[in-house]
N, CA, C, O and CB atoms as a CASP TS submission, in Angstrom:
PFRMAT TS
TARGET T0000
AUTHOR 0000-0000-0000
METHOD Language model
MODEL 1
PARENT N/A
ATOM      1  N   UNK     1     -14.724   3.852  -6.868  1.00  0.00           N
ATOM      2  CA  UNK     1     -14.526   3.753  -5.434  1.00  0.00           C
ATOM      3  C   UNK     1     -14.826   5.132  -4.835  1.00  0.00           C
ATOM      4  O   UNK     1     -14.361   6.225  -5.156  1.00  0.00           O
ATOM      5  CB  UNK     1     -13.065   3.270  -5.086  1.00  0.00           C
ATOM      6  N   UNK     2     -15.728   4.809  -3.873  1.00  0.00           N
ATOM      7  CA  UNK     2     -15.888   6.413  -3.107  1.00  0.00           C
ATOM      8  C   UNK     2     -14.745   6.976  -2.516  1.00  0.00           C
ATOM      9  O   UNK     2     -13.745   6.259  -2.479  1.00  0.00           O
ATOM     10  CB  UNK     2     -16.899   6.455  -1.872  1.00  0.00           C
ATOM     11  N   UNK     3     -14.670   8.300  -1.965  1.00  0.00           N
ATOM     12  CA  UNK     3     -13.384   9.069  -1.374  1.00  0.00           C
ATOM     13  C   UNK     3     -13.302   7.906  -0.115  1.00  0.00           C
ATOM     14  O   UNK     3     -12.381   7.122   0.115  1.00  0.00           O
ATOM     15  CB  UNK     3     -13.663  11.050  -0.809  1.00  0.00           C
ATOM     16  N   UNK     4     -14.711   8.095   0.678  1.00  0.00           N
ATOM     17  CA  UNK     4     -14.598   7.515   1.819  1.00  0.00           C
ATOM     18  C   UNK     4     -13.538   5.768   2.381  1.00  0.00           C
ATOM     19  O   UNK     4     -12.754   5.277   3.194  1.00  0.00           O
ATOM     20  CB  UNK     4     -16.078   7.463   1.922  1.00  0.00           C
ATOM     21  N   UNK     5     -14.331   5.547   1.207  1.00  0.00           N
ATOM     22  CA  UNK     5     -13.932   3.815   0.640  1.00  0.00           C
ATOM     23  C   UNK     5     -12.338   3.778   0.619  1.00  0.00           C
ATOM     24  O   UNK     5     -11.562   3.006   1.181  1.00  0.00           O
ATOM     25  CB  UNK     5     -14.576   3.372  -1.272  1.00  0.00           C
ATOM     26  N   UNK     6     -12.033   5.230  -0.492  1.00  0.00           N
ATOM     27  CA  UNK     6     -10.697   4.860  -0.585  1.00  0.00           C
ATOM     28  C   UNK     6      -9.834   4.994   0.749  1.00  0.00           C
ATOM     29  O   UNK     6      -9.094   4.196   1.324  1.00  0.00           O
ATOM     30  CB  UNK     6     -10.124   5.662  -1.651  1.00  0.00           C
ATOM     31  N   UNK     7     -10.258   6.464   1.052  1.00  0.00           N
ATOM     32  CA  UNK     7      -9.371   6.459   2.587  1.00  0.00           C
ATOM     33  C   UNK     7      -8.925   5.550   3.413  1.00  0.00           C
ATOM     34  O   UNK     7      -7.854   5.224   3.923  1.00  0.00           O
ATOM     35  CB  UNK     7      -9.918   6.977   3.481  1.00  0.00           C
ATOM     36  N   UNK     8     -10.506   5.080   3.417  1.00  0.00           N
ATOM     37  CA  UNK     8     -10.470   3.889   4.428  1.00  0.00           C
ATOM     38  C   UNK     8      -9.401   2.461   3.894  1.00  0.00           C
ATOM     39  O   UNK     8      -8.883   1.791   4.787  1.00  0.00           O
ATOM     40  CB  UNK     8     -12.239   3.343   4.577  1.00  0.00           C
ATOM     41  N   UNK     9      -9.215   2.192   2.825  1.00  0.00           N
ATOM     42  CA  UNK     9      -8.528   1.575   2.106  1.00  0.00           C
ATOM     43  C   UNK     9      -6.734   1.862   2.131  1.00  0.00           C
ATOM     44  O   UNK     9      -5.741   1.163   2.329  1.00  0.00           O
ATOM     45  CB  UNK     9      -9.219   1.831   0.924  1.00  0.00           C
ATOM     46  N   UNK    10      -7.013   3.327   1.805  1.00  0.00           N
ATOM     47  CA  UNK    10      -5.237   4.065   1.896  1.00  0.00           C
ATOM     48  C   UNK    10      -4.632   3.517   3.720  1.00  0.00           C
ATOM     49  O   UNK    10      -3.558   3.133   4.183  1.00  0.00           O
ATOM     50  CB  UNK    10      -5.370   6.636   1.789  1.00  0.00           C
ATOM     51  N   UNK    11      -5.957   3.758   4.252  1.00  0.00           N
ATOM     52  CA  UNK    11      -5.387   4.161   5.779  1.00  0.00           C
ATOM     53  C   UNK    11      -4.842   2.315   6.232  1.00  0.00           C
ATOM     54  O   UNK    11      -3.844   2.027   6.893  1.00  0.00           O
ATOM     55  CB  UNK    11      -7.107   5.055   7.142  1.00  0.00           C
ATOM     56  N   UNK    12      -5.932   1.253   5.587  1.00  0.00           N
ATOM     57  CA  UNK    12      -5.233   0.149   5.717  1.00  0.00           C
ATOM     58  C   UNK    12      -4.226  -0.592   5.206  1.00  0.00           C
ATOM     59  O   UNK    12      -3.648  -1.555   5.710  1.00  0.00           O
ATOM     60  CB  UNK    12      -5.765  -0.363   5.721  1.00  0.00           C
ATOM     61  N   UNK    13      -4.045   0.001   4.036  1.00  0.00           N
ATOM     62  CA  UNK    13      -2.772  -0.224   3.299  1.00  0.00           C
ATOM     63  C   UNK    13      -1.347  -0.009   3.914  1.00  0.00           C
ATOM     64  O   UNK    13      -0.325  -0.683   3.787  1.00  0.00           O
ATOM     65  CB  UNK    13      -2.832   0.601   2.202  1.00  0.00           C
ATOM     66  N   UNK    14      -1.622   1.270   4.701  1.00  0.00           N
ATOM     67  CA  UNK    14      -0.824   2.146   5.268  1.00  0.00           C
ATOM     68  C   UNK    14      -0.009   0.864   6.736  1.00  0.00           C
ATOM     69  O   UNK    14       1.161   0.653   7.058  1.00  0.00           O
ATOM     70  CB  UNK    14      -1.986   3.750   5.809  1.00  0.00           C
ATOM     71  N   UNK    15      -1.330   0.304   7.246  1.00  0.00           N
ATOM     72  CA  UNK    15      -1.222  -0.284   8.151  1.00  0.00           C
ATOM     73  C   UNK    15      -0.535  -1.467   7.747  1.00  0.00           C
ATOM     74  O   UNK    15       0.608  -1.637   8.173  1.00  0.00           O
ATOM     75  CB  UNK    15      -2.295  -0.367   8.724  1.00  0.00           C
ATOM     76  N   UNK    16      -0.902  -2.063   7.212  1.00  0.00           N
ATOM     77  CA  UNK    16       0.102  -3.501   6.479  1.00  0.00           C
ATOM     78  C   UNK    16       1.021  -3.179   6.050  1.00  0.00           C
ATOM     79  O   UNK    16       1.529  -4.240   5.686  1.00  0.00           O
ATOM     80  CB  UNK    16      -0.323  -4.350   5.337  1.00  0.00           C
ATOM     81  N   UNK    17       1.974  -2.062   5.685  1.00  0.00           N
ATOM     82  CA  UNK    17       2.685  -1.659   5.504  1.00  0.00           C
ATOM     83  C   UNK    17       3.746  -1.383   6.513  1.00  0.00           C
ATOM     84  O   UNK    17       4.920  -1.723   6.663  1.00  0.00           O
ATOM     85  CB  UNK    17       2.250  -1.050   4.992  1.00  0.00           C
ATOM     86  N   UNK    18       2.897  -0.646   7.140  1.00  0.00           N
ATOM     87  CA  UNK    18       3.953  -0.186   8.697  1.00  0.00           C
ATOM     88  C   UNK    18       4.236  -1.444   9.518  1.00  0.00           C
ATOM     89  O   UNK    18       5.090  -1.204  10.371  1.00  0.00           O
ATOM     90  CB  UNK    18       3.039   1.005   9.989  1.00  0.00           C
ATOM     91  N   UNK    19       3.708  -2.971   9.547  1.00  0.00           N
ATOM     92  CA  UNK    19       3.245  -3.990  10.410  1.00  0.00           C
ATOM     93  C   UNK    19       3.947  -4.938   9.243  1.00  0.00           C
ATOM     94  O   UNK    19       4.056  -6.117   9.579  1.00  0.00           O
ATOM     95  CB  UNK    19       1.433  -4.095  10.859  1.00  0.00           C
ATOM     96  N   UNK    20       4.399  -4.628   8.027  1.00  0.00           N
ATOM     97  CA  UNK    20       5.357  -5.849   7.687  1.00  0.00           C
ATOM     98  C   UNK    20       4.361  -6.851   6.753  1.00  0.00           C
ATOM     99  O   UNK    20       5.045  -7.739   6.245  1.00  0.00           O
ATOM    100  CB  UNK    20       5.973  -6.721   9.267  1.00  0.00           C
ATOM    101  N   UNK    21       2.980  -6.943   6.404  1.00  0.00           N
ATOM    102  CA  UNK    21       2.178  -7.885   6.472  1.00  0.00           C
ATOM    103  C   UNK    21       1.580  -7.605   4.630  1.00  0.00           C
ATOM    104  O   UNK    21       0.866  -8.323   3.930  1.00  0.00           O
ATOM    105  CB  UNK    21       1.047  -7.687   7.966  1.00  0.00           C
ATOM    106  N   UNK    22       2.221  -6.313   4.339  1.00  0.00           N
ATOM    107  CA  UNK    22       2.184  -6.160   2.896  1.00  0.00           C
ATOM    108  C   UNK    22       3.026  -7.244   1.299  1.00  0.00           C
ATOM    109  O   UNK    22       3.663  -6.695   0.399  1.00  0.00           O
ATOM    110  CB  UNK    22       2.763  -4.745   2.994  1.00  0.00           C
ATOM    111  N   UNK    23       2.923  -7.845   1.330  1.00  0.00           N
ATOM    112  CA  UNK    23       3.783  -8.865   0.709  1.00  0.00           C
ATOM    113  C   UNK    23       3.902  -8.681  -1.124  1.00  0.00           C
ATOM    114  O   UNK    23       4.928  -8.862  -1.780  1.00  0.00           O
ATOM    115  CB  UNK    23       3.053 -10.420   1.184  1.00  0.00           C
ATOM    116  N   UNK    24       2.569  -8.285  -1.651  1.00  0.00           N
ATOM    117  CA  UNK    24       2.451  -8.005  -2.624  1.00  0.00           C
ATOM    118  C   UNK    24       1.504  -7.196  -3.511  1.00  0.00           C
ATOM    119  O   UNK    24       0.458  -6.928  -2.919  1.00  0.00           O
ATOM    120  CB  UNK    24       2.583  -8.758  -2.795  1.00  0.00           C
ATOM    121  N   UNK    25       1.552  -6.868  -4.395  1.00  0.00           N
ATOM    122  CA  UNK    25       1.036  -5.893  -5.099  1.00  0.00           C
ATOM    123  C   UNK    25      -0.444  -6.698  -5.633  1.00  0.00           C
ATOM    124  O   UNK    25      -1.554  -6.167  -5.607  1.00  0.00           O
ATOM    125  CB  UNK    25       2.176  -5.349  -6.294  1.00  0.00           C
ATOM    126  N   UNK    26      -0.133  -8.179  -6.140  1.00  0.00           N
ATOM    127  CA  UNK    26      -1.563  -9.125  -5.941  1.00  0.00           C
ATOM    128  C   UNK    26      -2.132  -9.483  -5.216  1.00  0.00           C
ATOM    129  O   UNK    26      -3.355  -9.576  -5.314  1.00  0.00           O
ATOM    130  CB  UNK    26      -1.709 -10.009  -6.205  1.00  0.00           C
ATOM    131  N   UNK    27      -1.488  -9.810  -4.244  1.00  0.00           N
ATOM    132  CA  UNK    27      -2.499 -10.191  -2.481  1.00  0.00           C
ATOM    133  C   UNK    27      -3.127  -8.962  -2.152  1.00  0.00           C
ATOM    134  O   UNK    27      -4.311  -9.007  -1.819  1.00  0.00           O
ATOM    135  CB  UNK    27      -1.398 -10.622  -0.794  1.00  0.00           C
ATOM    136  N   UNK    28      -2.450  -7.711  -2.193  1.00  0.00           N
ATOM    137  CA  UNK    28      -3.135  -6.358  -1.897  1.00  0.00           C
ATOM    138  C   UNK    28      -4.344  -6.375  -3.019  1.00  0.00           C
ATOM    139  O   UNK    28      -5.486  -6.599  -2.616  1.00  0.00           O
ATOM    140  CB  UNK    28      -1.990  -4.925  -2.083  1.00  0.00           C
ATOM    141  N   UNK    29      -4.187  -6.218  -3.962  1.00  0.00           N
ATOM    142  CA  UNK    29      -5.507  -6.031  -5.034  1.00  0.00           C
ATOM    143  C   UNK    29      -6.579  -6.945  -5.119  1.00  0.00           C
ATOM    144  O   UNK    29      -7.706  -6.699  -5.548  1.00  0.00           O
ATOM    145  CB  UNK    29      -5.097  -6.035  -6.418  1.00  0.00           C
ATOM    146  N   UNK    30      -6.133  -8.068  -4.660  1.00  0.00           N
ATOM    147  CA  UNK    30      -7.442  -9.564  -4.589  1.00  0.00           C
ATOM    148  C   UNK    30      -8.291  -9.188  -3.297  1.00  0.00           C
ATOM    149  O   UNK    30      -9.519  -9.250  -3.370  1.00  0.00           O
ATOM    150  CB  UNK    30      -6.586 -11.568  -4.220  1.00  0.00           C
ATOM    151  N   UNK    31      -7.347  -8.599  -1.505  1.00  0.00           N
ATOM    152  CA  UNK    31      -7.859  -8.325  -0.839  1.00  0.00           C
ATOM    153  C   UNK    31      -9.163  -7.159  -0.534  1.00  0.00           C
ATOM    154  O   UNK    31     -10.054  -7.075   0.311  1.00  0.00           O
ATOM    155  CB  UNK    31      -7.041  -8.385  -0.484  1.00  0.00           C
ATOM    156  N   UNK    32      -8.689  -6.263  -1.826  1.00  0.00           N
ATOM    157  CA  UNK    32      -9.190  -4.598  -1.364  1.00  0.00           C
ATOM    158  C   UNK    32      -9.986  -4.543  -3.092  1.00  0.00           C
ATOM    159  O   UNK    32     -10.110  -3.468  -3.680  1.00  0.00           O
ATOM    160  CB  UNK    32      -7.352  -2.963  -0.924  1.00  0.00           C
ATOM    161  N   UNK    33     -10.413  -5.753  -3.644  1.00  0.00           N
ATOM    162  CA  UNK    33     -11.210  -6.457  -4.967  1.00  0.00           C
ATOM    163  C   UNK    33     -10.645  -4.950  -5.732  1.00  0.00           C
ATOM    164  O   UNK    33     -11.378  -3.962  -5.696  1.00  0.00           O
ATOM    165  CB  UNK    33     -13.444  -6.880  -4.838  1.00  0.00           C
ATOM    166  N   UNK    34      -9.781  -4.913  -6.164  1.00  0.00           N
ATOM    167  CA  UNK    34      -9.467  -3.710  -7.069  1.00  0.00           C
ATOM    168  C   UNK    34      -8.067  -4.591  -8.026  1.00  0.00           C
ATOM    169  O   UNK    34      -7.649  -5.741  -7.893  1.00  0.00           O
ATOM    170  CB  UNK    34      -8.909  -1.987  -5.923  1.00  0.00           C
ATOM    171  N   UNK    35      -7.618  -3.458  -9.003  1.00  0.00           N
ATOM    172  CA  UNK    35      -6.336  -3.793  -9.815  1.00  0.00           C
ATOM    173  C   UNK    35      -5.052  -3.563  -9.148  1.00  0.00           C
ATOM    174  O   UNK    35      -4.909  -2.799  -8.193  1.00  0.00           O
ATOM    175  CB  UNK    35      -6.280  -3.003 -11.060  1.00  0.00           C
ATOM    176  N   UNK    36      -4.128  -4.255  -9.690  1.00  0.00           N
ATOM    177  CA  UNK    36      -2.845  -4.189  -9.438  1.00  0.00           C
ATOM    178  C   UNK    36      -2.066  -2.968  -9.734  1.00  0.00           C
ATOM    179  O   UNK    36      -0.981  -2.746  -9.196  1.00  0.00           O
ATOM    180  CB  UNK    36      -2.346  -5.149 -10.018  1.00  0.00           C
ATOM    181  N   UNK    37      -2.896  -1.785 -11.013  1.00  0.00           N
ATOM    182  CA  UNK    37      -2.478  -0.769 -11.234  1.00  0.00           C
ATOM    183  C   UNK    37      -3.004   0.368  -9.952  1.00  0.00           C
ATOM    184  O   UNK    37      -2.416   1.379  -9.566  1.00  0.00           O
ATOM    185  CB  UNK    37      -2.861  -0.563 -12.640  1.00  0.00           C
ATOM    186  N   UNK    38      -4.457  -0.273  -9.425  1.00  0.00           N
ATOM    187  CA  UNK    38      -4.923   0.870  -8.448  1.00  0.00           C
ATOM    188  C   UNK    38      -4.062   0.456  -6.964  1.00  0.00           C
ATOM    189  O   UNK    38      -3.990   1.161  -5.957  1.00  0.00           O
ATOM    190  CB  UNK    38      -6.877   0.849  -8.234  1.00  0.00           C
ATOM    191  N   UNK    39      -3.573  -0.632  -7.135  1.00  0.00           N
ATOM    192  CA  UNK    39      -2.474  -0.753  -5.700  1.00  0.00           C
ATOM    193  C   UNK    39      -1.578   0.532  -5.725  1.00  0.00           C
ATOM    194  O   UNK    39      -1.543   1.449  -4.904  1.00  0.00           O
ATOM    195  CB  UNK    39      -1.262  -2.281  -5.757  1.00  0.00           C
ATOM    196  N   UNK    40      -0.828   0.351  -6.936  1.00  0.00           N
ATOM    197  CA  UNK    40       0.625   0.805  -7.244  1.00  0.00           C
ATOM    198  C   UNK    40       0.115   2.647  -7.139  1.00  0.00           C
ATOM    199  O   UNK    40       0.887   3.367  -6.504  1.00  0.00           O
ATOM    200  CB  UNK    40       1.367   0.064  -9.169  1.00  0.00           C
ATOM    201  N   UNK    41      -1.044   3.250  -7.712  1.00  0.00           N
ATOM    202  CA  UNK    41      -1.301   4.205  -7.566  1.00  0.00           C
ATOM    203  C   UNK    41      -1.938   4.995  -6.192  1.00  0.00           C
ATOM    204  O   UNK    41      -2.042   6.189  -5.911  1.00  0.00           O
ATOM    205  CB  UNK    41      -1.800   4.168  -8.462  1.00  0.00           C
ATOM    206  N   UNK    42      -2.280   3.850  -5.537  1.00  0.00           N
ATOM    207  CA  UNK    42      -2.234   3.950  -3.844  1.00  0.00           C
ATOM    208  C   UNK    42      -1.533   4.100  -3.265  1.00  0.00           C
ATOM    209  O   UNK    42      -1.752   4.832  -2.300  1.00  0.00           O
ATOM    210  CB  UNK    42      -2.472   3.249  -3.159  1.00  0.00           C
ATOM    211  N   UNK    43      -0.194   3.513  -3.447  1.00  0.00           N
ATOM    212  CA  UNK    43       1.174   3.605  -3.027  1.00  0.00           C
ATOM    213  C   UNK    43       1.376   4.925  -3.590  1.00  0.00           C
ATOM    214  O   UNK    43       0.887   5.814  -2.893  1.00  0.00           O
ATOM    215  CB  UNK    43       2.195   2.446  -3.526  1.00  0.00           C
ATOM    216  N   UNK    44       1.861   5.248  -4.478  1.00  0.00           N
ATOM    217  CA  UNK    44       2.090   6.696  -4.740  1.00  0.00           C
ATOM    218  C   UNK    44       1.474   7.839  -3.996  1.00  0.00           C
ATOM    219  O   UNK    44       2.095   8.860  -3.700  1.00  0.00           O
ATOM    220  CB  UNK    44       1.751   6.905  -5.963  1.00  0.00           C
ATOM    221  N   UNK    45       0.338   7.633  -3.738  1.00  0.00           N
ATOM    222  CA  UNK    45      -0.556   8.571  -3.316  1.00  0.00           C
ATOM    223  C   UNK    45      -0.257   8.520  -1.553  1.00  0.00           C
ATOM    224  O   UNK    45      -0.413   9.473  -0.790  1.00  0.00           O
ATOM    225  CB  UNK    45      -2.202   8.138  -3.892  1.00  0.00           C
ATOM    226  N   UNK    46       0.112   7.422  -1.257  1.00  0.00           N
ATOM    227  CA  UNK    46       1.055   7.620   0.408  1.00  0.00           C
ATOM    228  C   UNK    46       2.294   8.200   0.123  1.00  0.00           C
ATOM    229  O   UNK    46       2.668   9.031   0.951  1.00  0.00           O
ATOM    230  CB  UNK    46       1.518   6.060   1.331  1.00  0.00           C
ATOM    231  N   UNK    47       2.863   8.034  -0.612  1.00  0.00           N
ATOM    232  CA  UNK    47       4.590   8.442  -1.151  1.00  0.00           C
ATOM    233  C   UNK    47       4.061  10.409  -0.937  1.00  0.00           C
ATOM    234  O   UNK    47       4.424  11.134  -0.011  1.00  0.00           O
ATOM    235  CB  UNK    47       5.187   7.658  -3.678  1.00  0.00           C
ATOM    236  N   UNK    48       3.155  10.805  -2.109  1.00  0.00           N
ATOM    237  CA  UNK    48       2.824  11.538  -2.556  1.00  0.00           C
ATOM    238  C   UNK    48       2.654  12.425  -0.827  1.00  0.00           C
ATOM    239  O   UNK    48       3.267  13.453  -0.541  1.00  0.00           O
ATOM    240  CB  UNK    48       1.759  11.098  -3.645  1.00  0.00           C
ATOM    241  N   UNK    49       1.866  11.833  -0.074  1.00  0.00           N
ATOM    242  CA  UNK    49       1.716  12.494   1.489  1.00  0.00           C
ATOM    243  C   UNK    49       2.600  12.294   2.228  1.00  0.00           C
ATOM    244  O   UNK    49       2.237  12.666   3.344  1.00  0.00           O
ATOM    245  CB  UNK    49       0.687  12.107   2.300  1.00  0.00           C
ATOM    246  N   UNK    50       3.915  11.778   2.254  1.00  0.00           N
ATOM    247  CA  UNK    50       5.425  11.997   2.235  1.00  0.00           C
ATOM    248  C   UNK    50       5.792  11.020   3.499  1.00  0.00           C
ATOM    249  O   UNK    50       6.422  11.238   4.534  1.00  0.00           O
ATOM    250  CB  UNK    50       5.934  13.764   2.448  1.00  0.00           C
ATOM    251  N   UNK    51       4.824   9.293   2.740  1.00  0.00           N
ATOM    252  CA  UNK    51       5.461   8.535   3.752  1.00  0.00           C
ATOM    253  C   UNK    51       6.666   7.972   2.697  1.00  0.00           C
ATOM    254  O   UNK    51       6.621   8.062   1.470  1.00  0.00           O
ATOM    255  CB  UNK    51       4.373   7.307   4.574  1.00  0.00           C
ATOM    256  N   UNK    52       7.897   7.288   3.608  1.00  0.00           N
ATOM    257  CA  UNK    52       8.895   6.687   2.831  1.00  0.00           C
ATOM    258  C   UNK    52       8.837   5.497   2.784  1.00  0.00           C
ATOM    259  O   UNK    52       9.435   4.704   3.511  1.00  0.00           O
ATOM    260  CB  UNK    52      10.016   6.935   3.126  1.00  0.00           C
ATOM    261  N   UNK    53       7.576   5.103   1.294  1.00  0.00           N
ATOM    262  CA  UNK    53       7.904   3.842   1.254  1.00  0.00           C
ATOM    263  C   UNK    53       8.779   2.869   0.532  1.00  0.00           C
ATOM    264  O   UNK    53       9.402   3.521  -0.307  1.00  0.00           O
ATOM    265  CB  UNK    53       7.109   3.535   1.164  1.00  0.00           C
ATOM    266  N   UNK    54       9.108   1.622   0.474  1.00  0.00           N
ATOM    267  CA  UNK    54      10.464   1.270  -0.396  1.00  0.00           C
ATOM    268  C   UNK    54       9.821  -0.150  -0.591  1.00  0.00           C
ATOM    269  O   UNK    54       8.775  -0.428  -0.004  1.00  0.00           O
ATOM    270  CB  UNK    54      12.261   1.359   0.468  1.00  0.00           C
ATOM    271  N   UNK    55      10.440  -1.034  -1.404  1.00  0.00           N
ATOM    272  CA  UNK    55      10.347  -2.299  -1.841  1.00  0.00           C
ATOM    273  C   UNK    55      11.530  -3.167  -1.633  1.00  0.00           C
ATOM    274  O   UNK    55      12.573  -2.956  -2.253  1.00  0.00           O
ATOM    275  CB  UNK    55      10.028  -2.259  -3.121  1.00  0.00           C
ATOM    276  N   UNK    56      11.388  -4.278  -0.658  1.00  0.00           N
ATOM    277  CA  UNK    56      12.316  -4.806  -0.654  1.00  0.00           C
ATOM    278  C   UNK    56      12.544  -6.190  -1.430  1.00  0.00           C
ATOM    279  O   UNK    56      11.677  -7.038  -1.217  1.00  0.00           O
ATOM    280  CB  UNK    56      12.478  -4.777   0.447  1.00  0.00           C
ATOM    281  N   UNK    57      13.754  -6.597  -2.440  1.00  0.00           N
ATOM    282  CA  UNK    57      13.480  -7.542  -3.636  1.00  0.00           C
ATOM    283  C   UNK    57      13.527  -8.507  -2.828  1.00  0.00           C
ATOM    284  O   UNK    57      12.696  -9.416  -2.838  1.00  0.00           O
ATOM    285  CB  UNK    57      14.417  -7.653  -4.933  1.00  0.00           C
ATOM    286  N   UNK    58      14.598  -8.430  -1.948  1.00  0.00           N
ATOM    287  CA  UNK    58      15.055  -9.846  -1.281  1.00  0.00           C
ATOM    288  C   UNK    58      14.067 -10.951  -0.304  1.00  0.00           C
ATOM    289  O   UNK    58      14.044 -12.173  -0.152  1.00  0.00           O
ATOM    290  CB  UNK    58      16.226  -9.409  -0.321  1.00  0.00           C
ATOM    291  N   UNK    59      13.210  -9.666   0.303  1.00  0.00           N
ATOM    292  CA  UNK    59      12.324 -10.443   1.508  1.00  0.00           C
ATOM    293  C   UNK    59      10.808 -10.209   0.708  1.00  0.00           C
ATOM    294  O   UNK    59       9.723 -10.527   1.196  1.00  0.00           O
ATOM    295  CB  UNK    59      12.442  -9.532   3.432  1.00  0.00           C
ATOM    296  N   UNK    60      11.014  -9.571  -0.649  1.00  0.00           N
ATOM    297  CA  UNK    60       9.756  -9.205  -1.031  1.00  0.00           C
ATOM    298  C   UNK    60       8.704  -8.622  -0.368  1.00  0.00           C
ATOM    299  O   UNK    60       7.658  -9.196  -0.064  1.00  0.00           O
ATOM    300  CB  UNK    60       9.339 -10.033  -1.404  1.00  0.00           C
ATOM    301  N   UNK    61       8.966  -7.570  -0.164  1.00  0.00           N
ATOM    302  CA  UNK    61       8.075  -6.727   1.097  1.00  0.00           C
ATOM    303  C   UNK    61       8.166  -5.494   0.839  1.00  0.00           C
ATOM    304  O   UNK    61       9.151  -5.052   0.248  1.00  0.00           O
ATOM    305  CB  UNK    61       8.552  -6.847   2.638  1.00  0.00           C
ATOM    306  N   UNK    62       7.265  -4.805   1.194  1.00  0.00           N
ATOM    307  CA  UNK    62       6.951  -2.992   0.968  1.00  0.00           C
ATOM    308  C   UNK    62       7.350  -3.077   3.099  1.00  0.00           C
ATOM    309  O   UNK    62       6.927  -3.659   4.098  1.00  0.00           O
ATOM    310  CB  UNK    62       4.317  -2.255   0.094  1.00  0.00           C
ATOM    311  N   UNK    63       8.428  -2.035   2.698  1.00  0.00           N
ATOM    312  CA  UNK    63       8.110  -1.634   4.433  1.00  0.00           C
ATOM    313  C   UNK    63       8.067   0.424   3.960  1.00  0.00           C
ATOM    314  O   UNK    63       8.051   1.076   2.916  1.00  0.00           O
ATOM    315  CB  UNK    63      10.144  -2.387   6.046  1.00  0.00           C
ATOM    316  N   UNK    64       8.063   0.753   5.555  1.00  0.00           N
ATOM    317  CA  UNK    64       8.217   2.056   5.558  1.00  0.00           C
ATOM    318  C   UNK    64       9.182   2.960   6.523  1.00  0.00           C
ATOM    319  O   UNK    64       9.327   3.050   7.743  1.00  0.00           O
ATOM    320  CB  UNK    64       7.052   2.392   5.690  1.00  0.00           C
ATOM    321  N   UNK    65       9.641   3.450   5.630  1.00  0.00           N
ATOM    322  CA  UNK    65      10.669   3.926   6.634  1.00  0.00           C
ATOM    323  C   UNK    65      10.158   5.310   7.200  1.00  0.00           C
ATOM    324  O   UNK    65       9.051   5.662   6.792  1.00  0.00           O
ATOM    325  CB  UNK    65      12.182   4.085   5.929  1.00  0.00           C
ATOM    326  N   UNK    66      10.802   6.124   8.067  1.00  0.00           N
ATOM    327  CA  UNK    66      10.691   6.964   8.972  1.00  0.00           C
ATOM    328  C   UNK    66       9.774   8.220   8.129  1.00  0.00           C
ATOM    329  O   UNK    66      10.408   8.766   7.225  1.00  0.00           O
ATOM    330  CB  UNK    66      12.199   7.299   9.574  1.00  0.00           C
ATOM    331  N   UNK    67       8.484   8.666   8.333  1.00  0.00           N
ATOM    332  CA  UNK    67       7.903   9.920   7.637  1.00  0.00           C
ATOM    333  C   UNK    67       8.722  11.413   7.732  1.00  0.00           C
ATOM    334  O   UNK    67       8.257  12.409   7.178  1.00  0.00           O
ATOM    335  CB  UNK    67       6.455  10.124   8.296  1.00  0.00           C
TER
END
């Protein structure tokens, strides 16, 4: 994946995230044709630029809390 590609990828991830619309770690990887390991390391890599993201078991959802 190019830098560009990914950005562009991080920055929409970012967005389904903040908007509630992130549901899973497979719907994300089928959407953005990549692995379930390059989701999870996407996520880190927002964590890593010091957004607060969390997993919720109950509603099954990635939200984000306050940067």
């Amino acid at each position: 994946m190019r830098f560009i590609e990914r950005k562009e990828k991080l920055d929409y991830l970012l967005e389904l995230i903040e908007k509630g619309r992130c549901i899973s770690l497979s719907q994300v990887a089928n959407n953005f044709e990549v692995s379930r390991r390059t989701v999870k390391r996407m996520i880190a890599e927002l964590r890593d630029q010091g957004y607060k993201i969390s997993y919720c078991k109950v509603s099954m959802r990635f939200f984000l809390n306050e940067k």
